[in-house]
N, C-alpha and C positions, 0 to 999 in steps of 0.2 A: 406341382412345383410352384411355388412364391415366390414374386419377382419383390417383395414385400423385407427390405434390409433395416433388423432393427437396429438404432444408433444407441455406442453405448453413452450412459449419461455422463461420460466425463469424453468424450472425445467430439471436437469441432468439425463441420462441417470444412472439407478439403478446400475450399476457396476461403475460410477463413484464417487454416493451418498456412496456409500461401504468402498471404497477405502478412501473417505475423513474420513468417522467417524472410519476407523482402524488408519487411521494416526493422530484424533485426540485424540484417545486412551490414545495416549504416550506422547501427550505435554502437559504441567500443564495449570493450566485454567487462563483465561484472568480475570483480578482484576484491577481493577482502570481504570486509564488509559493507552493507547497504545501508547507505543513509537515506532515510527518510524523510526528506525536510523538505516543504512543500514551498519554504523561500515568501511564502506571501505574510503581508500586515498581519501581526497577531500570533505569528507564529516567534517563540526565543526559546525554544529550547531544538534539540538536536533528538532525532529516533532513531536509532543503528540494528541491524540484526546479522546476525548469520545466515548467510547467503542459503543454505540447504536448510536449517532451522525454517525461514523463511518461505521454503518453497514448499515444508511439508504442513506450515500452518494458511500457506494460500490454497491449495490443493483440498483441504479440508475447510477451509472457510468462504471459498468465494468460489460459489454454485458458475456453473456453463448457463447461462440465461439467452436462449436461443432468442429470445422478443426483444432482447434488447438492441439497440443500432449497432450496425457494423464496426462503431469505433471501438464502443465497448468491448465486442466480441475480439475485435485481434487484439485490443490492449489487452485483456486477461489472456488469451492464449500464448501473446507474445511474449508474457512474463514468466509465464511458467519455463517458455524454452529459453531464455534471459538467464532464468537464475538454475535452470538446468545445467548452463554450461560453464555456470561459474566457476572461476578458480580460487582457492583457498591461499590467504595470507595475511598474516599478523599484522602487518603496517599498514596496506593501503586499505584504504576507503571509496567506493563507487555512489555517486550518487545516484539516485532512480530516476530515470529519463522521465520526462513529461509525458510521454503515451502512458507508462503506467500508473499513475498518479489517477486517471479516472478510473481504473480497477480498482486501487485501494483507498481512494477516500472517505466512499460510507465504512469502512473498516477501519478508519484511523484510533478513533479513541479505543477502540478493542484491542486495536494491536498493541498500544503505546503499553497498556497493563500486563500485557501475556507475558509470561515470563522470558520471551526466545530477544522481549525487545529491553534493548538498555535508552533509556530515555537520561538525558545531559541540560541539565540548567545551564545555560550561557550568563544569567546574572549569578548564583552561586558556583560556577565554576566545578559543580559534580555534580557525580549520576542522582539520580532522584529512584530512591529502593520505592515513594509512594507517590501517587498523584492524586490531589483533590480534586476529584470533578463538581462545580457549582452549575445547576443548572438556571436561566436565567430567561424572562421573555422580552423579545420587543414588540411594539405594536408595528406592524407594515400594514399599511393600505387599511382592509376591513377583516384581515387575518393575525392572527397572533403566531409569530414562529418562532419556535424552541429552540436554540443553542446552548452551547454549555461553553466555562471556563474554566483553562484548569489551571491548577496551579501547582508550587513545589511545595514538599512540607516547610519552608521557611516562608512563605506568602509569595514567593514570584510567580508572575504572568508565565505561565507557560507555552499560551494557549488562549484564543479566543477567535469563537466563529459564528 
């Protein structure tokens, strides 16, 4: 007999499953749609999805990375059971709490393109069907680091990081 429990690859270690449903305790529930908008310099446009759309393009995109810090690990679990318990409606809009924002950051410009996300120019005032990604260097220190800018097909700043 094996005292030897294999974990499956999408399920979190029980103190991390914990820690997600105390921290989603205290944030109000997901309703409508999910906006995406991460509120900082550089950002003018709006990313919304569908709340289950949403949960079955994280669930397939954003790996259980056990190495990573514990914030990481309850912010991805925590959003899966977030948008697990959302409720569907035509009018309201929920924004994404700030714990999950460090899950889905390196997957923003993926997401912004997938088709489940409607992406909103605030200087033209509509959805944008294409985004121009421009990639672009700065020098920092004795490294060169890559961001990109996007833009709308009318030339607005979408985006810049």
């Amino acid at each position: 007999m094996s005292f030897l429990r294999i974990r499956s690859r999408n399920k979190y270690p029980r103190v991390i499953t914990d820690l997600a449903e105390d921290y989603l305790a205290k944030l109000t529930r997901c309703e409508g749609r999910v906006i995406i908008d991460r509120g900082e310099p550089g950002f003018d446009c709006k990313i919304s999805c569908d709340p289950e759309k949403l949960k079955e393009w994280v669930t397939s995109q954003i790996t259980i990375d056990l190495s990573a810090d514990r914030e990481s690990q309850v912010s991805r679990a925590a959003l899966l059971l977030w948008l697990a318990d959302a409720q569907s409606s035509d009018s309201a809009e929920t924004a994404l709490p700030q714990i999950f924002r460090v899950a889905q950051k390196p997957y923003l410009a993926e997401l912004s393109v997938d088709p489940i996300a409607t992406v909103h120019c605030y200087r033209c005032d509509s959805q944008c069907d294409e985004i121009l990604f421009e990639p672009f260097s700065e020098l920092a220190v004795d490294d060169i680091q890559r961001t990109t800018v996007w833009t709308c097909p009318e030339g607005h700043l979408l985006f810049h990081g």
